[in-house]
N, C-alpha and C positions, 0 to 999 in steps of 0.2 A: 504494500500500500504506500502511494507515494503522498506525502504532502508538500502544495505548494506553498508558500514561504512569498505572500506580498510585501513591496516597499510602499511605505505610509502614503506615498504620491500613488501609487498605483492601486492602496485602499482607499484613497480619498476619492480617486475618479470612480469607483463603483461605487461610492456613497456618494456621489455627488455633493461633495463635501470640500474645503477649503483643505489645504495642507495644514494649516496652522489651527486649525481646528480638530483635524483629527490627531494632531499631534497630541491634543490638547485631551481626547479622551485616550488615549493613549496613556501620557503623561499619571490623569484622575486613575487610571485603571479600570475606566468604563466600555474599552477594547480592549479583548484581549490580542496578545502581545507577543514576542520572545525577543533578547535581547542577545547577541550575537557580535560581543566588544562592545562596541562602540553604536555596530548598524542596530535598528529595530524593525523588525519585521512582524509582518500579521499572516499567522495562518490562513488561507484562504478557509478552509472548511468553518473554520471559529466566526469568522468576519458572516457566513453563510448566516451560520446558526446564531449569528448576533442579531442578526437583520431580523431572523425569522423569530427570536423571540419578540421581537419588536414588536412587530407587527402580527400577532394573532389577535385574532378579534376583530381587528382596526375596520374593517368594513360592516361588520356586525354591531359594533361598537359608536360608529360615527369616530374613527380616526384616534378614540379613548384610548390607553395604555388598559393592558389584561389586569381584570383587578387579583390584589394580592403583591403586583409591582408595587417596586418602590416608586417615587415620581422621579420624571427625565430630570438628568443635571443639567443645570441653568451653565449654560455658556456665556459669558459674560466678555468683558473688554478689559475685563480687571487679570492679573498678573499674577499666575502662580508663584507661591514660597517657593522656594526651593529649602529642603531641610538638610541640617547640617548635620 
């Protein structure tokens, strides 16, 4: 079984996503991840299964998150800590 191993630019164009945003759930640990040195890479099958928990229900639902989630993390313009 192979796994492919995306780079953040190339998760963010399937999430139609900013780089600097998906860095940014990246970063929260709200994607999953694997770190590889320096590079960071996203499973593709995880990025799948990220998507799809996302979105069950979501047409059933009127677009609502599946109850029992936690609620979505607010992305903001504010700057993550970095911890020492």
């Amino acid at each position: 079984m192979e796994s492919t191993l995306l780079t953040v630019s190339e998760a963010a164009r399937r999430l139609a996503l900013g780089r600097a945003t998906t860095y940014r759930l990246v970063q929260l640990g709200e994607l999953p991840s694997v770190r590889i040195g320096r590079a960071v890479r996203v499973p593709a099958r995880a990025l799948d299964e990220w998507v799809a928990a996302r979105t069950k229900g979501a047409v059933a639902d009127g677009f609502a998150p599946p109850s029992g989630d936690p609620p979505p993390t607010v992305l903001g313009r504010r700057r993550l800590r970095r911890s020492v």
